[in-house]
C-alpha positions in Angstrom: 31.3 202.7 262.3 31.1 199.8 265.0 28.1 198.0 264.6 26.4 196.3 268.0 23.9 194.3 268.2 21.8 194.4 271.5 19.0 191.9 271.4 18.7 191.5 267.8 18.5 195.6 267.7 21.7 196.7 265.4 23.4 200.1 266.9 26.1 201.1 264.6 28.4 203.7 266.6 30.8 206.3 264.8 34.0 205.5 266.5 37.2 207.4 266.3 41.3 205.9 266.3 44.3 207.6 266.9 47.9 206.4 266.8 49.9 207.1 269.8 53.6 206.8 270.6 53.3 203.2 271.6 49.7 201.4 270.3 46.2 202.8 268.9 43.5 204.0 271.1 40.0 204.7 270.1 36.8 206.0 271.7 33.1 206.7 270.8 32.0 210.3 270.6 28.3 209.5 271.3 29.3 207.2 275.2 31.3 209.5 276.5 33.9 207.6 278.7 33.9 204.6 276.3 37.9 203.7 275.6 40.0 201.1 274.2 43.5 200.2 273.3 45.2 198.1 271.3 48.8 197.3 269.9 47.2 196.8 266.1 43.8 198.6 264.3 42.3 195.3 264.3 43.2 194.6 268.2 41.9 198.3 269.3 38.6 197.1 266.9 38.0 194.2 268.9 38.6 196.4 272.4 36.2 198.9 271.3 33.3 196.6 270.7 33.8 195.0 273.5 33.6 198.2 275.4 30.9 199.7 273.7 28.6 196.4 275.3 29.9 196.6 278.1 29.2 200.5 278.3 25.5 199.9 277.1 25.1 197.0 279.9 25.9 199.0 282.7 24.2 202.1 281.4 21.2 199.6 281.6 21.9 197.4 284.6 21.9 201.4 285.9 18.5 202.0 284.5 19.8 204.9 282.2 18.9 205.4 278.3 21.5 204.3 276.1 22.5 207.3 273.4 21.0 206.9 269.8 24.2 206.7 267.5 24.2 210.2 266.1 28.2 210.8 265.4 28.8 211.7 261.8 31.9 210.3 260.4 33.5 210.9 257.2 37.3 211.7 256.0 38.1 214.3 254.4 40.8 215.6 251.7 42.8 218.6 252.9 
């Protein structure tokens, strides 16, 4: 979970990373459109935040509602 704070409110969004071929990617179920990419898991961490403000500042410089965090994330044994 990628926690964002947003004038002192605290949004923590479920986020989800894969491994590619060549780096790690990672996106947010719950702002659809929201992407990163990074060489390491701590470099597509950084990305992400970053793109999740920047997704919630145009979704408000746009005058639309930013999503609740609602994304459920847990790992599971198989």
């Amino acid at each position: 979970m990628m926690e964002i704070n947003e004038r002192k409110q605290v949004m923590r969004y479920g986020i989800v990373i894969e491994k590619t071929a060549r780096n790690y990617s990672a996106y947010v179920p719950d702002l659809p459109g929201c992407v990163a990419t990074g060489d390491s898991i701590e470099e597509v961490e950084r990305e992400i935040r970053e793109a999740i403000r920047f997704h919630i500042e145009g979704l408000q410089e746009d005058g639309l509602s930013v999503p609740e965090p609602s994304a459920i994330c847990e790992t599971v044994e198989a």
